[in-house]
SETI-7539 format. One record per residue: x, y, z of N, C-alpha, C in turn. Coordinates in steps of 0.2 Angstrom, whole numbers. Atoms other than C-alpha are relative to their C-alpha. Example, Ala and Ser with C-alpha at 12.3 -4.5 7.8 and 13.67 -1.06 7.14 Angstrom:
! residues 2
NODE      nX      nY      nZ     caX     caY     caZ      cX      cY      cZ
NODE       4      -6       0      62     -22      39       4       6       0
NODE      -4      -6      -1      68      -5      36      -4       5       3
//
This chain:
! residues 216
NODE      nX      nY      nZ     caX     caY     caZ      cX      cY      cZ
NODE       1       6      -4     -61      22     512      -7      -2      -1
NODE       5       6       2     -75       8     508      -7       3       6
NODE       2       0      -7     -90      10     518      -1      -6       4
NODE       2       7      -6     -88      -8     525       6       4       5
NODE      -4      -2      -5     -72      -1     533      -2       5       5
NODE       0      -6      -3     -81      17     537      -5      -4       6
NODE       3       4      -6     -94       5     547       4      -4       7
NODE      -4       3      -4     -80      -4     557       3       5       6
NODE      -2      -7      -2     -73      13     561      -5       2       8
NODE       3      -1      -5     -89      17     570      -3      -2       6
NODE       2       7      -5     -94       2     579       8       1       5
NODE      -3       0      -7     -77       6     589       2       7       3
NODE      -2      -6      -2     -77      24     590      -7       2       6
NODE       4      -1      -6     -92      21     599       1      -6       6
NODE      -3       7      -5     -85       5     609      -2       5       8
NODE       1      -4      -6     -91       8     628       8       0       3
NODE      -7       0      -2     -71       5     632       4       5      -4
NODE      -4      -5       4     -60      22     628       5       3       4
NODE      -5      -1      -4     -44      28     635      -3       5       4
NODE       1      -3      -3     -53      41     643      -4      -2       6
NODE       2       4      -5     -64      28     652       3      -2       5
NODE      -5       4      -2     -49      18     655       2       8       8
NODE      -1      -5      -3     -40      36     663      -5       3       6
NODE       3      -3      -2     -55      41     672      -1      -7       7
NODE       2       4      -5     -58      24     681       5      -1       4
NODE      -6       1      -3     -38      22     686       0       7       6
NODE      -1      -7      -4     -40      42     693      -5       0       5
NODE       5       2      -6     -54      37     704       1      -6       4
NODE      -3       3      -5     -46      22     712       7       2       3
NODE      -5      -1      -4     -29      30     715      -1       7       1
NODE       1      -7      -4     -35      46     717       5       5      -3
NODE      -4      -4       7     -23      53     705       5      -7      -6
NODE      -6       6       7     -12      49     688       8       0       1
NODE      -8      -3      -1       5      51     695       3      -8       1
NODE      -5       7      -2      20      36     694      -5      -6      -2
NODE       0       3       2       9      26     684       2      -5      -4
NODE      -2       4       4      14       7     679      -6      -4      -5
NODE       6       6       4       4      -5     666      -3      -2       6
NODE       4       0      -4      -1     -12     680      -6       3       3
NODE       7      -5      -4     -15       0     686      -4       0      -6
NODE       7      -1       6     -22       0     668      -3      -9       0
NODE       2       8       2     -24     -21     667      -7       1       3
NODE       8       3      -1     -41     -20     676      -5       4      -7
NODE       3      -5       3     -47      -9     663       0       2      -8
NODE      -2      -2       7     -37      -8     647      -2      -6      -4
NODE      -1       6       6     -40     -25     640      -8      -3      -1
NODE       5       2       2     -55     -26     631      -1      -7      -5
NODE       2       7       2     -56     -43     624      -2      -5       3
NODE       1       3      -5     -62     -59     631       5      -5       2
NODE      -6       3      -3     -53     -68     643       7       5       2
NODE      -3      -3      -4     -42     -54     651       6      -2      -2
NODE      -9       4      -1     -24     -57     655       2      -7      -1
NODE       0       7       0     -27     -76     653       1       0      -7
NODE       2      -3       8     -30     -72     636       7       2      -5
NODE      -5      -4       1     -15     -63     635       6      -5      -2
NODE      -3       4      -1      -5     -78     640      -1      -4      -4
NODE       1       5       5     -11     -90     631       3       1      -6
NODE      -1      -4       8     -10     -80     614       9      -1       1
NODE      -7      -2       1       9     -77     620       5      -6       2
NODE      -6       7       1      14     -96     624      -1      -3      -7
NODE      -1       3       7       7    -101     608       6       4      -6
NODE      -3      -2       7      15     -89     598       9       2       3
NODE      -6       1       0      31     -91     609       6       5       1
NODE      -2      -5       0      33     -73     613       7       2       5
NODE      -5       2      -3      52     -71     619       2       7       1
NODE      -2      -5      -3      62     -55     627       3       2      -6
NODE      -2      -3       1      67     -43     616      -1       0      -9
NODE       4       0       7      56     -49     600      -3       5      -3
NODE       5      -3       4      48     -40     588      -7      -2      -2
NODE       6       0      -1      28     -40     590      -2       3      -6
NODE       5      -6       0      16     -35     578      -7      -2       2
NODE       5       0      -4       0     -34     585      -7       4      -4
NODE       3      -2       4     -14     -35     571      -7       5       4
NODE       6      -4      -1     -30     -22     574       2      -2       9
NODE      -2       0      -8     -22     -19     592      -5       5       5
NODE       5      -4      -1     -35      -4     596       5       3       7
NODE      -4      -5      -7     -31       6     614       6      -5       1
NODE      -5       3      -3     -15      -6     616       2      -4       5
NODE       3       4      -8     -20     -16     633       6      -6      -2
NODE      -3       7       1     -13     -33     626       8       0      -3
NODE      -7      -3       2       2     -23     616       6       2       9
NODE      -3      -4      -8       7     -13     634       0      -9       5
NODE       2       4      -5       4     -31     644       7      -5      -4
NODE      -4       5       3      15     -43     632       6       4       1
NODE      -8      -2       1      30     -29     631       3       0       7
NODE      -2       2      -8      30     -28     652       2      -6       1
NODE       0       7      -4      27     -48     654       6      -2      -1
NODE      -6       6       5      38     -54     640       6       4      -3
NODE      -6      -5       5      50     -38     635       3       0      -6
NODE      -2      -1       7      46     -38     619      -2       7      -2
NODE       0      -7       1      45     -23     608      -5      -2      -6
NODE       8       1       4      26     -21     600      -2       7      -5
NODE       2      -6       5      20     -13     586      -8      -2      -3
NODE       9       1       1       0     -12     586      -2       3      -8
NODE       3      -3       4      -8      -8     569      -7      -1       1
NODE       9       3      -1     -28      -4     570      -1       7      -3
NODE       4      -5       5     -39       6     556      -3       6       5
NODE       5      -3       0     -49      16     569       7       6       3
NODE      -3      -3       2     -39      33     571       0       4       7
NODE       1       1      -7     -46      36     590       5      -3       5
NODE      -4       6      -4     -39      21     596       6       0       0
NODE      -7      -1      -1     -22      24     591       0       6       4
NODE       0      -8      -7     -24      44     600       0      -4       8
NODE       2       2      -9     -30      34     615       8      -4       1
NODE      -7       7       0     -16      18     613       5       6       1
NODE      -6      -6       0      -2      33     613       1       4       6
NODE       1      -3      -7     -10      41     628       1      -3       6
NODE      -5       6      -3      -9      27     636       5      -2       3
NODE      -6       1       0       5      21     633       6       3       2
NODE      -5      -7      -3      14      37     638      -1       0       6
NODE       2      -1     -11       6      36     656       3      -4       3
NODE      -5       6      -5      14      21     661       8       0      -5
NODE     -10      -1       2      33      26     652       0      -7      -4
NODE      -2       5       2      30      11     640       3       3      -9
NODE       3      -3       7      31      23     622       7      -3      -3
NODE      -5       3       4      49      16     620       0      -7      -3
NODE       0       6       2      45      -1     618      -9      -2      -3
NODE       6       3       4      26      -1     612      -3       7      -3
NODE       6      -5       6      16      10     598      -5      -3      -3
NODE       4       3       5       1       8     589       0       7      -7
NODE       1      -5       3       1      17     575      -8      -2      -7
NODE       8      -1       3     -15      21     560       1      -7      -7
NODE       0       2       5     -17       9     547      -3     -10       0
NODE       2       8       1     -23      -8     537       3      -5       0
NODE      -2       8      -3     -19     -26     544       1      -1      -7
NODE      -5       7       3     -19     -33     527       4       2      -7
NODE      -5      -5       3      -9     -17     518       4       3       4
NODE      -2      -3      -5       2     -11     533       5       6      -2
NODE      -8      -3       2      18      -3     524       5      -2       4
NODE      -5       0      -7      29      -9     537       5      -5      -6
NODE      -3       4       3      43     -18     530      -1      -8       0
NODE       0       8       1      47     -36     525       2      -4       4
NODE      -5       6      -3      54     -49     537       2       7       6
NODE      -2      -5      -5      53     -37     551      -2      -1       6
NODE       0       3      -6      45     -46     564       1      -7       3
NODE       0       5      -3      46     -60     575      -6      -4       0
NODE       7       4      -1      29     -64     578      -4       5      -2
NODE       5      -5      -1      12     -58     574      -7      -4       4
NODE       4       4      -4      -2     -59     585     -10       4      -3
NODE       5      -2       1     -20     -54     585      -7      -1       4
NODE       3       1      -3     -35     -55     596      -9       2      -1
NODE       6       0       1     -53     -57     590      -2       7      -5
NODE      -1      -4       8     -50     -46     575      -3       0      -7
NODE       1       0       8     -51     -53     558      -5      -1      -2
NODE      10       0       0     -71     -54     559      -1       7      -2
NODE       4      -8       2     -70     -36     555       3       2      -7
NODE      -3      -2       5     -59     -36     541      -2      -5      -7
NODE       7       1       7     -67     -39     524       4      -5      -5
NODE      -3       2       3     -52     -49     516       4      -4       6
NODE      -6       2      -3     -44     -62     527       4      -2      -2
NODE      -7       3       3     -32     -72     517       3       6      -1
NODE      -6      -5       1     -24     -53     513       1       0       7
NODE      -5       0      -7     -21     -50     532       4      -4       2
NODE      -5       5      -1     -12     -68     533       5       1      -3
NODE      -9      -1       4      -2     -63     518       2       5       1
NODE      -5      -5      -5       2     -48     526       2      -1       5
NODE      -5       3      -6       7     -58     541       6      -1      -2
NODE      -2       6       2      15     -69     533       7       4      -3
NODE      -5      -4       3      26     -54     522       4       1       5
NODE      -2      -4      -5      29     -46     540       6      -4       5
NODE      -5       3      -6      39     -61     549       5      -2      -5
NODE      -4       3       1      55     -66     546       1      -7       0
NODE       0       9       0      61     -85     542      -1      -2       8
NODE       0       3      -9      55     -93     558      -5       2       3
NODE       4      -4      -4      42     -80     563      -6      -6       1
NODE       5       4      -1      27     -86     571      -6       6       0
NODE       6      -4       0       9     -81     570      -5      -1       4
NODE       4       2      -6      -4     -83     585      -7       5      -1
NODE       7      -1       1     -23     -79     584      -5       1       2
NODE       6       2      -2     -39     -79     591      -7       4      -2
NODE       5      -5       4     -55     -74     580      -5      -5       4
NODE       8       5       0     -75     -80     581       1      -2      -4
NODE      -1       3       4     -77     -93     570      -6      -2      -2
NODE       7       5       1     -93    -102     563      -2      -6      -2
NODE      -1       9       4     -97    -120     562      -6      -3      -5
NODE       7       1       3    -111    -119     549       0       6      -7
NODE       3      -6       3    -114    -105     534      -4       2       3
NODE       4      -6      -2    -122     -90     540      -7      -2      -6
NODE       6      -2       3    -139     -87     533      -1       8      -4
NODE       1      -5       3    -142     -72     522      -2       6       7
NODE       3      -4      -6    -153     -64     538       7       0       5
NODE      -5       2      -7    -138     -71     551       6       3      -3
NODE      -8      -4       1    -123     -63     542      -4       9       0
NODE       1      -8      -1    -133     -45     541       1       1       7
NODE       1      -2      -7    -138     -47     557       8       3       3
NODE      -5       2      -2    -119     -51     563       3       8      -4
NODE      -2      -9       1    -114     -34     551      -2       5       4
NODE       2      -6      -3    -125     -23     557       0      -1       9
NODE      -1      -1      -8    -123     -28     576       8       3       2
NODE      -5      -1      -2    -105     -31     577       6       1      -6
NODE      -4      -3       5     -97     -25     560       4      -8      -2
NODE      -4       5       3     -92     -44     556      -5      -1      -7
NODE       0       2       8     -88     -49     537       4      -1       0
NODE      -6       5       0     -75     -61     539      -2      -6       2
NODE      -1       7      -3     -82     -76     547       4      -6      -4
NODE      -2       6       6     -73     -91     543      -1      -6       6
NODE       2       5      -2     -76    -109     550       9      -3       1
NODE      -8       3      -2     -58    -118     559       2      -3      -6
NODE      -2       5       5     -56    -129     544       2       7     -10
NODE      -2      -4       5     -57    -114     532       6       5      -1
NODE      -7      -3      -2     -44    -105     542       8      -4       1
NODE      -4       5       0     -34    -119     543       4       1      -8
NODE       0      -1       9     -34    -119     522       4       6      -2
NODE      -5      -6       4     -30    -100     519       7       4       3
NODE      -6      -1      -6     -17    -100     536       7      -4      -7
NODE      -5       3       5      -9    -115     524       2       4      -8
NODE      -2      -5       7     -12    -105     507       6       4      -1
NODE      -5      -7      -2      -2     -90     512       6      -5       1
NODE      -6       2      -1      12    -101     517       2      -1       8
NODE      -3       4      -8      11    -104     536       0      -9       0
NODE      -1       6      -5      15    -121     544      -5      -2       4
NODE       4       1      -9       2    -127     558       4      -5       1
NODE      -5       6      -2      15    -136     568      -9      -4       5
NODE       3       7      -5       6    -153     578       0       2       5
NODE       1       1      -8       0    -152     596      -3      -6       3
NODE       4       4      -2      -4    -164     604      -5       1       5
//
């Protein structure tokens, strides 16, 4: 392993958000873990911003329908995975590099009786091994800032959906180059080395072979 990745690693292994956090906060408001649903985890599990709203958004863009096949890039403790299989009863497959966050994701997930319909398992976004034309959709949420090759994780999207799949997103973005000083900074704080600007990702989304359909 690289050590841009082995940095990535530790920037979440020390994340103030840990299923054990999660567990400890859910057992101190219900006073025990028994007959736990998703539901008891949402104030807690979903480390990204914008919450459930967030959630939503992501899964009308990407059109996410009953009974679809999710993957869910750099899905980490599972929050948005466990949230989209309940809302929309689809069947989600999180992949995320750090090796914690799957132990937790699995833990989790086992507490609220979801393990049949969602997994994360260990591995990289833009080598996954997962088969070809295997999903419906793929999503991802404030992710590809960490990963060091974005155009491979598009073409490993891009490999993973079937004719018709769709791909939904939300990264940090930049409207300017970084500065030599302002991209270390942006490493060493938050392990980003990916930034891309809307128009860049626009480019390497069409590269790869996606579509951006029209919205008005």
């Amino acid at each position: 392993m690289s050590d841009r990745n082995t940095h990535v690693l530790d920037l979440y292994t020390r994340h103030p958000i840990s299923a054990q956090q999660i567990i400890a906060k859910v057992r101190a408001s219900r006073g025990h873990l028994e007959n736990l649903t998703p539901e008891d985890l949402y104030p807690h599990d979903q480390d990204h911003y914008g919450g459930l709203s967030a959630n939503d958004a992501l899964a009308e863009r990407a059109s996410i329908r009953r009974d679809e096949h999710v993957a869910d890039f750099c899905a980490g403790l599972g929050g948005p995975a466990r949230y989209w299989s309940r809302r929309f009863g689809a069947e989600v497959t999180g992949i995320d590099l750090n090796p914690a966050r799957v132990r937790g994701a699995a833990e989790l997930t086992a507490l609220v009786g979801l393990e049949g319909r969602v997994r994360v398992i260990e591995g990289d976004v833009t080598r996954t091994g997962l088969p070809s034309e295997s999903f419906d959709v793929v999503v991802s949420q404030e992710a590809f800032l960490h990963v060091p090759d974005s155009a491979a994780a598009l073409a490993e999207a891009f490999r993973l959906l079937r004719p018709g799949g769709r791909l939904a997103f939300t990264d940090w973005i930049v409207h300017r180059p970084l500065s030599s000083e302002e991209a270390d900074i942006m490493w060493r704080g938050i392990a980003a080395q990916g930034l891309q600007s809307s128009d860049s990702y626009r480019n390497l989304i069409q590269t790869v072979g996606f579509v951006i359909p029209f919205r008005r």
